[in-house]
C-alpha positions as CSV (number, residue, x, y, z in Angstrom):
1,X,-57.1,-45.8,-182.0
2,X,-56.6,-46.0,-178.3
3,X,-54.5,-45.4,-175.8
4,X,-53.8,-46.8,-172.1
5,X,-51.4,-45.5,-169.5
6,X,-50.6,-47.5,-166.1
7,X,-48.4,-46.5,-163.2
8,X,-48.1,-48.7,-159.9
9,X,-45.9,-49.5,-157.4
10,X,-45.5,-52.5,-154.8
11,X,-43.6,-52.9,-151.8
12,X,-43.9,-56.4,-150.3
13,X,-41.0,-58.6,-148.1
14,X,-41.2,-62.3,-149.1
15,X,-39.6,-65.5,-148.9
16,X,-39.1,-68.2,-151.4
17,X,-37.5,-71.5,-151.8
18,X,-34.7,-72.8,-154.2
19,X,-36.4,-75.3,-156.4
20,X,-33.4,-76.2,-158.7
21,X,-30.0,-75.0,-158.6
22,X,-28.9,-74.7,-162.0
23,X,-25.5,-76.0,-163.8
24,X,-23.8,-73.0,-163.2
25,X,-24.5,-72.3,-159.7
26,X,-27.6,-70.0,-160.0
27,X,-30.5,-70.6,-158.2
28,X,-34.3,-70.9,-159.0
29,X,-36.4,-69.4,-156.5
30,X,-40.0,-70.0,-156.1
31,X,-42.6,-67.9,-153.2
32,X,-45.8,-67.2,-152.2
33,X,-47.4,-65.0,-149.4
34,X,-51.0,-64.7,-148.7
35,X,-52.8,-61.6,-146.6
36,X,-56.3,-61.8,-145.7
37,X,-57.3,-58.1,-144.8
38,X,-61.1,-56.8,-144.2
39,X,-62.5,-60.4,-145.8
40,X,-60.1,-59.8,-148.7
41,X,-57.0,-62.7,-149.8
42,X,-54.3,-60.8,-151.4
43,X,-51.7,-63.1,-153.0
44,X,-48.0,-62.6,-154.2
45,X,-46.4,-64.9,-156.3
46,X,-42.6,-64.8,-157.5
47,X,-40.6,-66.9,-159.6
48,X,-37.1,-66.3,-161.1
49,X,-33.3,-66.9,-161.0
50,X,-31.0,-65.6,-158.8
51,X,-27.2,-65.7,-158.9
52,X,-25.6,-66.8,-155.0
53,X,-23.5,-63.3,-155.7
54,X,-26.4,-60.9,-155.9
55,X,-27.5,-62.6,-152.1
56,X,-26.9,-60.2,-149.4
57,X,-27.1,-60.0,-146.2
58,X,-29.7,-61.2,-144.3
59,X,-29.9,-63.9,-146.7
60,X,-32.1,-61.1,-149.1
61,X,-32.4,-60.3,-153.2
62,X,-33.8,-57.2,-154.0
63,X,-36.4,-57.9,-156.8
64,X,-34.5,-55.8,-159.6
65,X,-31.8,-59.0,-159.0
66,X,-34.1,-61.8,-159.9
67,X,-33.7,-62.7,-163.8
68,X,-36.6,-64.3,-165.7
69,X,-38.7,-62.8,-162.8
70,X,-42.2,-63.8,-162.8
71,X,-44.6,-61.5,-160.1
72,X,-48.0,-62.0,-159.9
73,X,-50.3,-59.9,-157.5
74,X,-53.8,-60.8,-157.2
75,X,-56.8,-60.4,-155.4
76,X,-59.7,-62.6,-154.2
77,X,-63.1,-61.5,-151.9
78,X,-65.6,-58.9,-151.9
79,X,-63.7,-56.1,-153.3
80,X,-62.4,-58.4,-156.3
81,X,-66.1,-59.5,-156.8
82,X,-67.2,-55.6,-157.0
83,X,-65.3,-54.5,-159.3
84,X,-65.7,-57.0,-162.0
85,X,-68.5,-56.1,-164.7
86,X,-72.0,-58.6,-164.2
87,X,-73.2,-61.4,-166.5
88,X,-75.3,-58.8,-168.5
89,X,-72.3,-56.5,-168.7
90,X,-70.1,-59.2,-170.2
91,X,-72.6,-60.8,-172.7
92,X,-73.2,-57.1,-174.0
93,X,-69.5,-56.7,-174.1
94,X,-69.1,-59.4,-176.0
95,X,-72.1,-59.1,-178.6
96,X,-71.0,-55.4,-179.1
């Protein structure tokens, strides 16, 4: 048995681009942003469908409007490099 509990919480402005405007009028969005801080490259990725209604002002969609919403939040550099396990680690991980 096992258990696993996660909590987290991100706050990031971004833009995207319509890639395909569907049929009915909604739009398929697609972004990226990329933050080099202290020799780290943080990377956002989105993804999703948004209908023209749920645009505001400001030409902005809150997150919790994007359907079939794809968000990806990943980390490359030093501090991603630390906190993965070493060869030895791994291979004994995987034998046991």
């Amino acid at each position: 048995t096992g258990q696993q509990s996660r909590t987290g919480m991100l706050t990031a402005r971004m833009a995207a681009t319509v890639t395909k405007v569907r049929p009915n009028g909604d739009l398929e969005i697609t972004g990226e942003r990329e933050v080099e801080v202290n020799g780290e490259t943080e990377i956002l990725s989105l993804s999703g469908v948004v209908r023209p209604a749920d645009i505001g002002s400001g030409n902005v969609v809150l997150s919790s409007n994007i359907a079939e919403a794809k968000i990806a939040y990943q980390g490359k550099g030093v501090i991603s490099k630390g906190a993965k396990p070493g060869i030895i680690a791994r291979v004994f991980g995987w034998i046991f």
